[in-house]
C-alpha positions in Angstrom: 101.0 101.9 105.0 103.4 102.6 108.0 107.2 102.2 107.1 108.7 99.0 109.5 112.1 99.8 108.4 113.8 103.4 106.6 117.2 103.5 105.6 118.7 106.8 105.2 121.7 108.3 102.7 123.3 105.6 104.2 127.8 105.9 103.5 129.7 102.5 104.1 133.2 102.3 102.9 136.6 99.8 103.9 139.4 100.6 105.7 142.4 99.6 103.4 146.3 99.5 103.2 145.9 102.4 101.3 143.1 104.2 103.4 139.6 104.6 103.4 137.7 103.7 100.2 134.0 104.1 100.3 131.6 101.5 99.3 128.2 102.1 99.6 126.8 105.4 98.4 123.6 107.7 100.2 121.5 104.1 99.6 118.3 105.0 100.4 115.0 103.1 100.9 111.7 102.2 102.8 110.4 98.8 103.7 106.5 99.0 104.7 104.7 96.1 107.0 104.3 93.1 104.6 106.0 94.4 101.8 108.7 93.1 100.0 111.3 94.9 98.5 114.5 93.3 95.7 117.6 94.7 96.1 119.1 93.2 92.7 122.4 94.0 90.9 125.7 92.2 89.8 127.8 90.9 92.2 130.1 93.3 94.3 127.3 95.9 93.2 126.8 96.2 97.2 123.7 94.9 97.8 124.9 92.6 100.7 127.0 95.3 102.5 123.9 97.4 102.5 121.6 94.7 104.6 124.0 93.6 106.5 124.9 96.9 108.0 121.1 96.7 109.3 121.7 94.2 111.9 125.8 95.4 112.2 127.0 92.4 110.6 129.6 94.1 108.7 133.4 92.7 108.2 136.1 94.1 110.8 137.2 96.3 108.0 134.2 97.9 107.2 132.6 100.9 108.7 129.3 103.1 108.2 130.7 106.5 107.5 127.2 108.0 107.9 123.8 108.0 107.7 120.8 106.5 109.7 118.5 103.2 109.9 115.1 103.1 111.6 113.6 100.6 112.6 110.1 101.0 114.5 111.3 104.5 114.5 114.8 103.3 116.1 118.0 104.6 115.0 119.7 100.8 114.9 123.2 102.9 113.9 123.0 103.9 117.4 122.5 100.5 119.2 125.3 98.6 121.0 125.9 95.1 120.9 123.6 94.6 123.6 120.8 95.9 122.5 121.3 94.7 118.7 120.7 91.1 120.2 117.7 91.8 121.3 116.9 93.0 117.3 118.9 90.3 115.5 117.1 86.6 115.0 113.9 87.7 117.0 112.8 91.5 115.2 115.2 91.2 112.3 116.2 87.8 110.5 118.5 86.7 108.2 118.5 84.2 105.8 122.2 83.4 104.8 123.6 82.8 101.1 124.5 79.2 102.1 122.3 76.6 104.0 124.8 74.4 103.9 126.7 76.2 106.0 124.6 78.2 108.2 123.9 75.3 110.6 126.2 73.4 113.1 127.3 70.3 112.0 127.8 68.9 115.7 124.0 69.9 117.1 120.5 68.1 116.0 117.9 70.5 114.3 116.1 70.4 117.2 118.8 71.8 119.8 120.0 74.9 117.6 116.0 75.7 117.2 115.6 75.4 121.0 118.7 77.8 121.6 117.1 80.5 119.5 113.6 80.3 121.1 114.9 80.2 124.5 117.3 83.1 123.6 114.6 85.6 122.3 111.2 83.8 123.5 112.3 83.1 127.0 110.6 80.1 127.3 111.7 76.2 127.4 111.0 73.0 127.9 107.7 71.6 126.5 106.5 75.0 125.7 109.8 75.4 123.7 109.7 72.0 121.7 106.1 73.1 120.6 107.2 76.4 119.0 110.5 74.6 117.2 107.7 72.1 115.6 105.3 74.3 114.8 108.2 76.3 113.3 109.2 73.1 111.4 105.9 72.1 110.1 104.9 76.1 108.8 107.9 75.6 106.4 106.4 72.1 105.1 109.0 69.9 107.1 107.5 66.2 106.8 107.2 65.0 110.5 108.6 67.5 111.9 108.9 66.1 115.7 111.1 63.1 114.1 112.9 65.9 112.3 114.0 67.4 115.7 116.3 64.9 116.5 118.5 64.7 112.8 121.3 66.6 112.4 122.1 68.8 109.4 124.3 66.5 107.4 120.5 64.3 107.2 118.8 67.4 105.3 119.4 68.5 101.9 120.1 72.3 101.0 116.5 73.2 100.0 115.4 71.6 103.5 118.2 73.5 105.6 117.0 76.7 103.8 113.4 75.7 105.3 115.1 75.0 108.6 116.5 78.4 108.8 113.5 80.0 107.7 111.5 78.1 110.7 114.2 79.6 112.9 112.8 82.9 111.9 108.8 82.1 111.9 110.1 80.4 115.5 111.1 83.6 116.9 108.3 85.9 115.4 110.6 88.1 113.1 108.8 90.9 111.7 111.5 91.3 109.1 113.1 88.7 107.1 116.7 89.7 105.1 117.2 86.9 102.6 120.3 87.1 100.7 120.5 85.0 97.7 118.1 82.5 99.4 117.9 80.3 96.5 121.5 80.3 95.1 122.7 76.8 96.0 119.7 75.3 95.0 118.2 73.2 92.3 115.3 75.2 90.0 112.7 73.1 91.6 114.0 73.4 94.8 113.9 77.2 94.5 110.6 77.6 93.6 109.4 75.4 96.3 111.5 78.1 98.6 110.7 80.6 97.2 106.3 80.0 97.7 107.2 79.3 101.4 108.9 82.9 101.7 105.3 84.1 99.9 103.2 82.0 102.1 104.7 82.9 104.8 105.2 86.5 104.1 101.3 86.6 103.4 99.7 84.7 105.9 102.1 86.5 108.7 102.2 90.4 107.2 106.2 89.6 107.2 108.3 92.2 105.6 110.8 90.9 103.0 113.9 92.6 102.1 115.0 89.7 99.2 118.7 90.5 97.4 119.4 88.2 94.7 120.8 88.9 91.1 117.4 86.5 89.8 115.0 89.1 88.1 112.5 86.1 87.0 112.5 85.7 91.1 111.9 89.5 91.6 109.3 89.3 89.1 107.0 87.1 90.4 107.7 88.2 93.8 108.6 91.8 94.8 106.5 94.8 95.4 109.4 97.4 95.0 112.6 97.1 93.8 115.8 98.7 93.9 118.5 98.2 91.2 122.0 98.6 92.5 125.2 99.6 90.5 129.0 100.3 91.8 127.5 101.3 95.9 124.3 103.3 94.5 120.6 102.8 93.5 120.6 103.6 90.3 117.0 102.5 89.9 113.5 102.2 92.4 110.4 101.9 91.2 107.7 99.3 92.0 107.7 96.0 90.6 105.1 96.9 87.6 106.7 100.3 86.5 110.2 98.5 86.6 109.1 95.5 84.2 106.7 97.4 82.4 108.8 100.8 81.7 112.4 100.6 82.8 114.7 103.9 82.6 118.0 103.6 83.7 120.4 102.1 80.7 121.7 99.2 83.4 118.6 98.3 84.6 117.6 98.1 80.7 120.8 95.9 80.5 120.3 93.6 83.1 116.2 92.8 81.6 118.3 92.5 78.5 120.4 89.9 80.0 119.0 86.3 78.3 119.9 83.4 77.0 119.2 82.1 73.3 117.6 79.1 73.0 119.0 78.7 69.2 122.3 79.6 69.5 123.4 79.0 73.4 124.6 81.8 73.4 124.0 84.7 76.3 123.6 88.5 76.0 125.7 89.7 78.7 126.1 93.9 79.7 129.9 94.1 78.3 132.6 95.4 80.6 132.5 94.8 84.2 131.8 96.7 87.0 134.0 98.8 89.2 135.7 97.7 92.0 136.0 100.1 95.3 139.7 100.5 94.2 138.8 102.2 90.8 138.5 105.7 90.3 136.1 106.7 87.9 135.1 109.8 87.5 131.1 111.0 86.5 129.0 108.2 86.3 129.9 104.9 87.4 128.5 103.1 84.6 129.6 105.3 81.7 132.2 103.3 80.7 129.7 100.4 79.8 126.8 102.6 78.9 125.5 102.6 76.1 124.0 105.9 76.4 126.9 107.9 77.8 126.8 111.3 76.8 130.0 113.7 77.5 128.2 115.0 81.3 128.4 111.4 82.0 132.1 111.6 82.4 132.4 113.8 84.9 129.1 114.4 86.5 127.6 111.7 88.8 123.8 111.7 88.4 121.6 113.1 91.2 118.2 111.0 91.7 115.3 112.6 89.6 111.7 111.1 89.8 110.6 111.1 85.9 106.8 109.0 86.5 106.5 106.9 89.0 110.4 105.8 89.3 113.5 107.2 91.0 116.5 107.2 88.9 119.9 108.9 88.7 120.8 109.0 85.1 121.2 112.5 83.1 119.2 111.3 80.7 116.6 112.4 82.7 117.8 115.7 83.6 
């Protein structure tokens, strides 16, 4: 299979009051046509920062210190403004954290899926309303040409998920970023949005890149996944060799994470994780590891390939 998308050793850090402190980490992966890859880790692990520097939506303060994305054998770290336009919403799309949110309060359905087609399709009118319904009725909308006219304060969250996910399928996106795509939502809710990212992804050979903190989603939905800790992959192995043989001590952690039915009570990883402004030498994790050994405290892991898994631990040196 050809890779649609290849992120390279990719260095992201924040311009702060007290200077530059790096972020993100030579993150490295692949995204192949119809795949879908997790990105999954505890919040502030970086997972967002990491996607979002794809289509250069990254916060004033941040900045890519180096390394390179392809897309379609594009260098996108290269692009201006211009020419990212041309890749955001219609090559690349993103599904936001929040529906509720993510659409404008003052303009029907209808209208902010028109602007997006006639932006990147460059067609309206008649042929323009056809696509937004279409859109509409591929992510299950119940009369969908009725739906047109309401405006978002008339949907619930799991039905302005769908409409942004229609905003995608509208404008033919050949990959689809959804970050936490199921967080605000009710458990039935996100498994209903959850098969329309599946059908969808399947019936259109969509790539998926899907971040969320949810391994029971990742299970049941990712080809390849990449476990993030403190700005680095610690972990990236396909779905079945992750599940089925696990190797890094947090990815072991976070499978360990569950709640007990006959207590209430819920295994959590102790500690917490490092924030950019910490300096911790070695491995970031040591200090919550349960398998530190004394390299651990000053020697940061290097990515080793023990079976069919990348993994930076030096328990596997």
């Amino acid at each position: 299979m050809t890779n649609i998308l290849k992120v390279k050793n990719l260095n992201i850090g924040f311009d702060l009051s007290d200077g530059f402190r790096q972020a993100i980490y030579d993150v490295s992966f692949n995204l192949q046509k119809g795949e879908t890859l997790a990105i999954v880790g505890e919040s502030g692990c970086g997972k967002t920062i990491s996607t979002m520097s794809i289509l250069q939506l990254l916060p004033e303060t941040a900045r890519v210190k180096s390394g390179e994305i392809f897309y379609n054998g594009q260098n996108l770290l290269s692009f201006n403004q211009k020419q990212m336009q041309k890749i955001r919403g219609k090559k690349i799309a993103l599904i936001p954290q929040d529906p509720m949110t993510s659409l404008n309060p003052l303009y029907t359905i209808g209208n902010q899926l028109l602007e997006i087609i006639e932006l990147h399709q460059g067609v309206k009118g008649k042929e323009a309303f056809d696509i937004a319904v279409k859109a509409l009725e591929r992510v299950k909308i119940p009369d969908a040409t009725e739906k047109m006219k309401a405006y978002p304060h008339e949907f619930s969250g799991g039905m302005k998920q769908r409409v942004i996910i229609a905003m995608a399928l509208a404008c033919n996106a050949e990959i689809i970023i959804a970050d936490e795509p199921t967080t605000a939502l009710d458990v039935t809710v996100q498994a209903q949005i959850m098969d329309i990212l599946k059908e969808i992804k399947e019936k259109y050979n969509i790539s998926l890149i899907l971040i969320t903190h949810d391994l029971g989603v990742v299970a049941q939905n990712a080809d390849k996944i990449a476990v993030m800790y403190a700005g680095r992959i610690v972990e990236y192995a396909s779905n079945k060799e992750l599940f089925n043989n696990p190797k890094h001590p947090y990815t072991k952690a976070l499978l360990n994470v569950i709640l007990d039915i006959n207590t209430e009570t819920v295994q959590t990883i102790e500690g917490h994780p490092p924030s950019i402004t910490d300096d911790i030498s070695g491995c970031p994790f040591h200090p919550r590891c349960k398998d530190c050994m004394d390299i651990c405290l000053s020697n940061i892991p290097k990515s080793r390939c023990p079976d069919n898994s990348q993994v930076a631990c030096h328990l596997y040196n």
